[in-house]
PDB file of N, CA, C and O in Angstrom:
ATOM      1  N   UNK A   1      28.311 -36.983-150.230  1.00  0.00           N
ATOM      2  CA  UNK A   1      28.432 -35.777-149.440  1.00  0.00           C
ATOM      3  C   UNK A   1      28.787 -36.172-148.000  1.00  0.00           C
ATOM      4  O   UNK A   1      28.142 -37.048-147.426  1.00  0.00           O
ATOM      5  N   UNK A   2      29.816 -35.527-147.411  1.00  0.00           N
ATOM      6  CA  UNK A   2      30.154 -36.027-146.012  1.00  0.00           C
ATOM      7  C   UNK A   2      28.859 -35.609-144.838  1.00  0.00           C
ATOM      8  O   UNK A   2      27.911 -34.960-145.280  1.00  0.00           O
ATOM      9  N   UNK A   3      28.865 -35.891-143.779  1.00  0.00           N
ATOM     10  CA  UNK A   3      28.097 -35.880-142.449  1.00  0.00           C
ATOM     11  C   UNK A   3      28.311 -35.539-141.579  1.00  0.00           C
ATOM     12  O   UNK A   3      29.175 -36.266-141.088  1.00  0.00           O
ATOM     13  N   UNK A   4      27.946 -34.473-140.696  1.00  0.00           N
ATOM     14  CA  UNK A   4      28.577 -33.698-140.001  1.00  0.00           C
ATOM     15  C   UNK A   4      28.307 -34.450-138.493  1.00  0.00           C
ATOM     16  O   UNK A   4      29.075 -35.400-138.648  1.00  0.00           O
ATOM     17  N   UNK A   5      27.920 -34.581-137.596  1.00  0.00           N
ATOM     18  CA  UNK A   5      27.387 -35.426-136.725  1.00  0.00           C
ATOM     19  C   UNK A   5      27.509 -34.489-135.829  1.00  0.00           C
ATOM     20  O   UNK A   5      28.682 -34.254-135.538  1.00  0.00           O
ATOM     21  N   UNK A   6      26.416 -33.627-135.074  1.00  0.00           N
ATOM     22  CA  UNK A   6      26.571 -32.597-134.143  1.00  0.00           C
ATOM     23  C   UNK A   6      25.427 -33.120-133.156  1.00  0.00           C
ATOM     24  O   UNK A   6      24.338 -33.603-133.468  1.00  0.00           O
ATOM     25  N   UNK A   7      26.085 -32.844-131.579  1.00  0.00           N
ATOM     26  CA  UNK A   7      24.773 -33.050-130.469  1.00  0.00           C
ATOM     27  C   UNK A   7      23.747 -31.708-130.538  1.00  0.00           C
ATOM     28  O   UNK A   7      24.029 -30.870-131.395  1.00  0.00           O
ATOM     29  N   UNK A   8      22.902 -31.530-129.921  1.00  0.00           N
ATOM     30  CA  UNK A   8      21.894 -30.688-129.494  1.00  0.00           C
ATOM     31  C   UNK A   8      22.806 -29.252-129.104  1.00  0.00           C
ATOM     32  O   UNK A   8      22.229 -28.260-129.551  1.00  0.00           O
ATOM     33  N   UNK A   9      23.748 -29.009-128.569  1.00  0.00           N
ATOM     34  CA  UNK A   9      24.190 -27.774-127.974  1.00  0.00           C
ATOM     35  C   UNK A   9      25.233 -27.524-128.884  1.00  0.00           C
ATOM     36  O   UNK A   9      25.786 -26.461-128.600  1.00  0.00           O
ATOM     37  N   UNK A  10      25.889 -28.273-130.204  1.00  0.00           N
ATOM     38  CA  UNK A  10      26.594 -27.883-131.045  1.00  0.00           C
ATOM     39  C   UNK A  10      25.439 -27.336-132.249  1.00  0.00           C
ATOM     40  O   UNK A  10      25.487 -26.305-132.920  1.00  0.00           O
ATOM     41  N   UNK A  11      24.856 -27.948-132.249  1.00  0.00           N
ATOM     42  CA  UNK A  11      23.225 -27.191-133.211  1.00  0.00           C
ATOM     43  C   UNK A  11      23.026 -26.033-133.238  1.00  0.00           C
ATOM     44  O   UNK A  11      23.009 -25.385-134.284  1.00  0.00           O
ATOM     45  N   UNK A  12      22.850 -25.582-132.158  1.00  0.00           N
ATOM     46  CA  UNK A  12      22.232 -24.545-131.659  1.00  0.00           C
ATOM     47  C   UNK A  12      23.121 -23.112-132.027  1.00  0.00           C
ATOM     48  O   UNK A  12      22.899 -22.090-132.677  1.00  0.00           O
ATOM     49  N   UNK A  13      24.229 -23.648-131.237  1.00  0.00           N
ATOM     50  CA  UNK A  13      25.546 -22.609-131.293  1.00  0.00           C
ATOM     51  C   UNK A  13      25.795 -22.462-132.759  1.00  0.00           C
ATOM     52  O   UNK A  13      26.297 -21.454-133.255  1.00  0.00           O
ATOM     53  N   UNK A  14      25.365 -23.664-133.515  1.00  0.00           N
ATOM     54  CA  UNK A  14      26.356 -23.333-135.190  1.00  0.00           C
ATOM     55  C   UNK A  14      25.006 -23.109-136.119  1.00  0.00           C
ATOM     56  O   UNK A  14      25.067 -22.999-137.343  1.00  0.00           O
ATOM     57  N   UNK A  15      23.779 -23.059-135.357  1.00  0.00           N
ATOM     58  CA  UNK A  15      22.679 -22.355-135.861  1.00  0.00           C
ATOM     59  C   UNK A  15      22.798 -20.925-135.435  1.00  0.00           C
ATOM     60  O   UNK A  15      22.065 -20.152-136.052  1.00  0.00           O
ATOM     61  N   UNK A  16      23.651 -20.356-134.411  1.00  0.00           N
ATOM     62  CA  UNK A  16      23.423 -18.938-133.845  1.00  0.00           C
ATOM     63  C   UNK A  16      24.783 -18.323-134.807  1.00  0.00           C
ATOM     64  O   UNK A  16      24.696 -17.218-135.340  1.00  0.00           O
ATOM     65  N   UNK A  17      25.645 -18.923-134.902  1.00  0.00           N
ATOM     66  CA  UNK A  17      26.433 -18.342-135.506  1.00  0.00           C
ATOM     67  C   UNK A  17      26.613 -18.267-137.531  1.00  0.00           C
ATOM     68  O   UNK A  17      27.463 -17.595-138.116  1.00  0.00           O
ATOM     69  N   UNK A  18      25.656 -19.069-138.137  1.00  0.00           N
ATOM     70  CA  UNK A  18      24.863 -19.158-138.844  1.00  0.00           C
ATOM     71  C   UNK A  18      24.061 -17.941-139.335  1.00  0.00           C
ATOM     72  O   UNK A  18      24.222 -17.562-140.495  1.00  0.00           O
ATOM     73  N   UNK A  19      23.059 -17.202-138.376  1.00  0.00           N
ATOM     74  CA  UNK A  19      22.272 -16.646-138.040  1.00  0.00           C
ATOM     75  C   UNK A  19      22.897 -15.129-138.117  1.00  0.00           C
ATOM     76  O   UNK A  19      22.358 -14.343-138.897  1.00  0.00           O
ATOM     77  N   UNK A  20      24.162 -14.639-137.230  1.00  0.00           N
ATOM     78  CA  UNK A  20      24.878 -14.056-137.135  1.00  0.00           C
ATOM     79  C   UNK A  20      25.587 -13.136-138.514  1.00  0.00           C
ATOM     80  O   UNK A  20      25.462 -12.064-139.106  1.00  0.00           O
ATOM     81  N   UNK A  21      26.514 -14.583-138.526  1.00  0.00           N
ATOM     82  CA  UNK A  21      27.088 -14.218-140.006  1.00  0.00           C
ATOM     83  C   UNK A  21      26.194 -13.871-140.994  1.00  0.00           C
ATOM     84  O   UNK A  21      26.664 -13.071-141.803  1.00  0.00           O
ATOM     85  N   UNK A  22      24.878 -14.268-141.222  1.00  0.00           N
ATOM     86  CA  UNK A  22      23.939 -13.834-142.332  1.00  0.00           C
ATOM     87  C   UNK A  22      23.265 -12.383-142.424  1.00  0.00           C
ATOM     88  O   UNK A  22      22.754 -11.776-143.365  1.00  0.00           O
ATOM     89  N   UNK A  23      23.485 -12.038-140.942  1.00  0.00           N
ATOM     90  CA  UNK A  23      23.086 -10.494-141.108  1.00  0.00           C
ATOM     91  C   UNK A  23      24.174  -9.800-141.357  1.00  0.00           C
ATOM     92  O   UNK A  23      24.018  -9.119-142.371  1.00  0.00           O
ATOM     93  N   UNK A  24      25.455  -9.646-140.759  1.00  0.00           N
ATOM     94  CA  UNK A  24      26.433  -9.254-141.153  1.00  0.00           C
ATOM     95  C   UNK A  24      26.655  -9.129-142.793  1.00  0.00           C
ATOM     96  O   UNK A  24      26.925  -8.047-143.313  1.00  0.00           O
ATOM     97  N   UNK A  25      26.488 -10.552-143.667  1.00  0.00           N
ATOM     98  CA  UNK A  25      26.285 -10.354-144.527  1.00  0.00           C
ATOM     99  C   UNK A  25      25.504  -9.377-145.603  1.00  0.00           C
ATOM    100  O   UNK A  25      25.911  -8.587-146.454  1.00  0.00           O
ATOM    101  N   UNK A  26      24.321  -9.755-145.215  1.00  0.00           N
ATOM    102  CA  UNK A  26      23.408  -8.812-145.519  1.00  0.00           C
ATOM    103  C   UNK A  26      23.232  -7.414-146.086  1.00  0.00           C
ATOM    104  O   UNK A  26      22.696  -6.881-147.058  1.00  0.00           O
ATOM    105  N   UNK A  27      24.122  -6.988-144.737  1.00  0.00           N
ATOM    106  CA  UNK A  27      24.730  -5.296-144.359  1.00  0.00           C
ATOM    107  C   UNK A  27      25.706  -4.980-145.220  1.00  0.00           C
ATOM    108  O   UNK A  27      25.890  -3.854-145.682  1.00  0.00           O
ATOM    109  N   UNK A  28      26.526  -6.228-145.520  1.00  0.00           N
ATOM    110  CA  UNK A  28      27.436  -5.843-146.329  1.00  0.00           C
ATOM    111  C   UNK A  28      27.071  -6.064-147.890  1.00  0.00           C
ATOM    112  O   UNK A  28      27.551  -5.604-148.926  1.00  0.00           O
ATOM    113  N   UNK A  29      26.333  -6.693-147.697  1.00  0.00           N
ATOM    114  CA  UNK A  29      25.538  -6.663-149.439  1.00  0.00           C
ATOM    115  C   UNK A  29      25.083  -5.206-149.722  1.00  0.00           C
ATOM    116  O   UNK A  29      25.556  -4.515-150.624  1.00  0.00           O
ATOM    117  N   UNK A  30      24.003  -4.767-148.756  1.00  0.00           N
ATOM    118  CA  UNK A  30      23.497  -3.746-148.962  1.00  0.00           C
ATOM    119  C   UNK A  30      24.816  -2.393-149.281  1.00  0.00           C
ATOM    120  O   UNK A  30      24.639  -1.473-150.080  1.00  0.00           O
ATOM    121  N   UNK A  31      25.754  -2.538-148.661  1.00  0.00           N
ATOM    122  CA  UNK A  31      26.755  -1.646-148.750  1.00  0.00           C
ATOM    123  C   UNK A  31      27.661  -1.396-149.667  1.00  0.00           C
ATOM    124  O   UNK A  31      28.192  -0.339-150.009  1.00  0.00           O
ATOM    125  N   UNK A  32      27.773  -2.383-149.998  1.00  0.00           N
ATOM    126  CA  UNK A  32      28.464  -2.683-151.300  1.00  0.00           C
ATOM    127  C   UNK A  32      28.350  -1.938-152.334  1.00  0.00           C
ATOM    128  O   UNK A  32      27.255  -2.023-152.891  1.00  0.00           O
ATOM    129  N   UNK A  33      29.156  -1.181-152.824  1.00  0.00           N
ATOM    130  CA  UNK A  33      28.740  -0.448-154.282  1.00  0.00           C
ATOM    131  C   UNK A  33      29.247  -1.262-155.468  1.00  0.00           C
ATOM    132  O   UNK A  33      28.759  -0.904-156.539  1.00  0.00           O
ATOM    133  N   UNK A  34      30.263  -2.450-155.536  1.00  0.00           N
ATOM    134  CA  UNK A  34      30.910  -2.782-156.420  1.00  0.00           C
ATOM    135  C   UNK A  34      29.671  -3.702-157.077  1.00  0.00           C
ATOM    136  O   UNK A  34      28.847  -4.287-156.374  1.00  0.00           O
ATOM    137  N   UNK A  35      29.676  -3.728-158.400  1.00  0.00           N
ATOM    138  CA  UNK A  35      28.880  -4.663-159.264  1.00  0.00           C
ATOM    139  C   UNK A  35      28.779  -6.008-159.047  1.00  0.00           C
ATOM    140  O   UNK A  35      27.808  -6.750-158.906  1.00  0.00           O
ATOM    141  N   UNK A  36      30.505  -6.268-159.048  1.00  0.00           N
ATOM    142  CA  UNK A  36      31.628  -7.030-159.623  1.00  0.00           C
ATOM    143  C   UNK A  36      31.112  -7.903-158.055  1.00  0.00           C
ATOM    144  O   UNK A  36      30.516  -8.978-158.122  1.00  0.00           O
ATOM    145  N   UNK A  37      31.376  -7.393-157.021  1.00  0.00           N
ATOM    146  CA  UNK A  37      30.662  -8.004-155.347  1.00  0.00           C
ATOM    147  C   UNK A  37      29.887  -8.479-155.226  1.00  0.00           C
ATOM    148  O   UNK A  37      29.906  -9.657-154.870  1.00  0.00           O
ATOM    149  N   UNK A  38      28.780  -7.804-155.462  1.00  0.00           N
ATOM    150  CA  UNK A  38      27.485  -7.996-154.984  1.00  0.00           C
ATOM    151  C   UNK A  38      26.547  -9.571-155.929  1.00  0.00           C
ATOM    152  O   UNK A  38      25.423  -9.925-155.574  1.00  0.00           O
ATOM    153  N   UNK A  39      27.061 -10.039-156.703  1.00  0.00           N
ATOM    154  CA  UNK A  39      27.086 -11.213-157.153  1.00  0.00           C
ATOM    155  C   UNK A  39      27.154 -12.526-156.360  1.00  0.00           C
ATOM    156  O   UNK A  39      26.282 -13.390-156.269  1.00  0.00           O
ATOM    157  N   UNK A  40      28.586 -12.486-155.710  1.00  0.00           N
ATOM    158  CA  UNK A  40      28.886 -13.528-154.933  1.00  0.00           C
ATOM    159  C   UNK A  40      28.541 -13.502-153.491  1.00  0.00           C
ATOM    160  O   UNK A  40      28.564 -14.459-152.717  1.00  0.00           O
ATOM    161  N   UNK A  41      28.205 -12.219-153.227  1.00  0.00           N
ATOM    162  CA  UNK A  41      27.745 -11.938-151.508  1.00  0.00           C
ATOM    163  C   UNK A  41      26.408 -12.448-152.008  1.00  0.00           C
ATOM    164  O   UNK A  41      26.037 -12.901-150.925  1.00  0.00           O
ATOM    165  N   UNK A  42      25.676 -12.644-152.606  1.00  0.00           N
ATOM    166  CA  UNK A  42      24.147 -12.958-152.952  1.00  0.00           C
ATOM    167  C   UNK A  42      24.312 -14.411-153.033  1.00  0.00           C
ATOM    168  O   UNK A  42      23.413 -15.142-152.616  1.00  0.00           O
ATOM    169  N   UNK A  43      25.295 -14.847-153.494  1.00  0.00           N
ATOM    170  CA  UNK A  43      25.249 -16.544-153.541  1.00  0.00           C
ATOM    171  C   UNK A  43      25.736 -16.836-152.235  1.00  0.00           C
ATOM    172  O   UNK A  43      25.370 -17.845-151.633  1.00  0.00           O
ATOM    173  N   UNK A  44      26.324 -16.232-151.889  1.00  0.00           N
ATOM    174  CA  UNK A  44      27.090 -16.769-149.772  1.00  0.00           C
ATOM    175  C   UNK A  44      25.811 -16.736-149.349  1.00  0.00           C
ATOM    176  O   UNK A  44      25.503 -17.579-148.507  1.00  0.00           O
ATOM    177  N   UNK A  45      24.782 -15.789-149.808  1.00  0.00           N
ATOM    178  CA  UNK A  45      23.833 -15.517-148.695  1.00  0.00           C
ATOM    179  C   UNK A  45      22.531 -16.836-149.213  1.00  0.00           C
ATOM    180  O   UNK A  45      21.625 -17.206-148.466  1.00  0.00           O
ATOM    181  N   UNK A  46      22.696 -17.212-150.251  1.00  0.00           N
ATOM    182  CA  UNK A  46      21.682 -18.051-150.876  1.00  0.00           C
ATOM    183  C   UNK A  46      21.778 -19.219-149.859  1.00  0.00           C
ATOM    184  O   UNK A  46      20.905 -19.675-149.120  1.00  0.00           O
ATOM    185  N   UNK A  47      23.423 -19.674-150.066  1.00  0.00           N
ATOM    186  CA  UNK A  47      23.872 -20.942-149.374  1.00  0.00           C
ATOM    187  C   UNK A  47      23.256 -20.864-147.826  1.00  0.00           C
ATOM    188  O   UNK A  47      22.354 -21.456-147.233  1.00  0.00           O
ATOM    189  N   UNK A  48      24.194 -19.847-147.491  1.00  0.00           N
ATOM    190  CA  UNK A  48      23.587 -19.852-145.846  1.00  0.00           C
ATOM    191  C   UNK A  48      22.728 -19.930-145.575  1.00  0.00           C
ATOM    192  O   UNK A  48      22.579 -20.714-144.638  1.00  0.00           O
ATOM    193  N   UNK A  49      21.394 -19.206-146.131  1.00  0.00           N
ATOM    194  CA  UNK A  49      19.877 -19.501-145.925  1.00  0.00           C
ATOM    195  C   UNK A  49      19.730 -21.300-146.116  1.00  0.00           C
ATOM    196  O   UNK A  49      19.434 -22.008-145.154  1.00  0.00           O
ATOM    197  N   UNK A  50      19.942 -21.763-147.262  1.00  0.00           N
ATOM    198  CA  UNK A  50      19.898 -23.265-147.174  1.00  0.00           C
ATOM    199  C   UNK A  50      20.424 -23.949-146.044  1.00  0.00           C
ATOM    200  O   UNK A  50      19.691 -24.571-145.274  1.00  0.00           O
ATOM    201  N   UNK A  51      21.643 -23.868-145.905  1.00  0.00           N
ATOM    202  CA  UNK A  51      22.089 -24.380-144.662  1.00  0.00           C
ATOM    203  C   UNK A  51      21.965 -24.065-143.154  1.00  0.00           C
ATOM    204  O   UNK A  51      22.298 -24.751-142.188  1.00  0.00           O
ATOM    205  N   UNK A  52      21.422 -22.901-143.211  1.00  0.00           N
ATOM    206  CA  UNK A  52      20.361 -22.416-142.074  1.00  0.00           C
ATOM    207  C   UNK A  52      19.095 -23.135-141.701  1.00  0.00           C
ATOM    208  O   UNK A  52      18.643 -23.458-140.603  1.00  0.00           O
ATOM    209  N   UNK A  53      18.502 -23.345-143.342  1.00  0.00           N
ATOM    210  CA  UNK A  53      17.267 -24.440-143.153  1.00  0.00           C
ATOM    211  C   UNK A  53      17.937 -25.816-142.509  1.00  0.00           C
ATOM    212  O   UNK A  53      17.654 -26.100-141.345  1.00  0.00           O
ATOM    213  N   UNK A  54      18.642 -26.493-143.116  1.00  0.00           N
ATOM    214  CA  UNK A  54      19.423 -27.773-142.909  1.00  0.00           C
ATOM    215  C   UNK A  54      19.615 -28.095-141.399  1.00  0.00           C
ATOM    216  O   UNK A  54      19.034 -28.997-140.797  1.00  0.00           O
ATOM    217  N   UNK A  55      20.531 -27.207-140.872  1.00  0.00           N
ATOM    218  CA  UNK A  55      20.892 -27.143-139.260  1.00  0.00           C
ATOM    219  C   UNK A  55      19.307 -27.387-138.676  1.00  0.00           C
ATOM    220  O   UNK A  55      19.050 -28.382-137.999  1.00  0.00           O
ATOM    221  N   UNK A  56      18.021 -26.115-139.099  1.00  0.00           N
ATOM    222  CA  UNK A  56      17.264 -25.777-138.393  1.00  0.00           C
ATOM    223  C   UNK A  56      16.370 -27.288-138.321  1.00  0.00           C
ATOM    224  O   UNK A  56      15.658 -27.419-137.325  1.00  0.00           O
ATOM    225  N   UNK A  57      16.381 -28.165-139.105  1.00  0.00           N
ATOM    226  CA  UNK A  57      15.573 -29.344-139.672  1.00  0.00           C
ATOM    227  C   UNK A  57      16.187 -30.720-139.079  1.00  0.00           C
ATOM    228  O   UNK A  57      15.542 -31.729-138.794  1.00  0.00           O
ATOM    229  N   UNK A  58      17.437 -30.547-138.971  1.00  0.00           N
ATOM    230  CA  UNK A  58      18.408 -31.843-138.927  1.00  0.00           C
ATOM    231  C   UNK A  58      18.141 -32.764-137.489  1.00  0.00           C
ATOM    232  O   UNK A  58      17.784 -32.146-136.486  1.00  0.00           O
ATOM    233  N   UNK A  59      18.254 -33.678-137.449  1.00  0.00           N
ATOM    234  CA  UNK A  59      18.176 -34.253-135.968  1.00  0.00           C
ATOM    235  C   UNK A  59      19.607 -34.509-135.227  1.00  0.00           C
ATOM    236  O   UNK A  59      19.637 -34.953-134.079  1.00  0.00           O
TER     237      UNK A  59
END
C-alpha cells in the first residue's frame, strides 16, 4: 500500500476537508430516493469514516 507523507498543517486541512465532504455526503444519502444509490453512497461513507480515523491517528 503506498504512503502518503503529510506535515502537521497538511493533516489538518485534509482532515477538515475529510470532515466536510462526509457531511455533504451524508445529506445526500439521506436524500436520495434511488435504491440503486444509496448502496454505494453508504460504502463512500464507510471508507471515509476509516480514513477519517487514519488521518485522525497518523503521525
Amino acid at each position: 500500500m503506498p504512503t502518503i507523507v503529510v506535515d502537521e498543517e497538511e493533516k489538518e486541512i485534509l482532515k477538515h476537508a475529510l470532515e466536510i465532504y462526509l457531511s455533504d455526503l451524508r445529506e445526500e444519502i439521506y436524500k436520495t430516493e434511488s435504491h440503486e444509490t444509496k448502496p454505494p453512497l453508504k460504502r463512500e461513507e464507510i471508507i471515509l469514516k476509516e480514513l477519517l480515523k487514519r488521518v485522525g491517528t497518523s503521525n
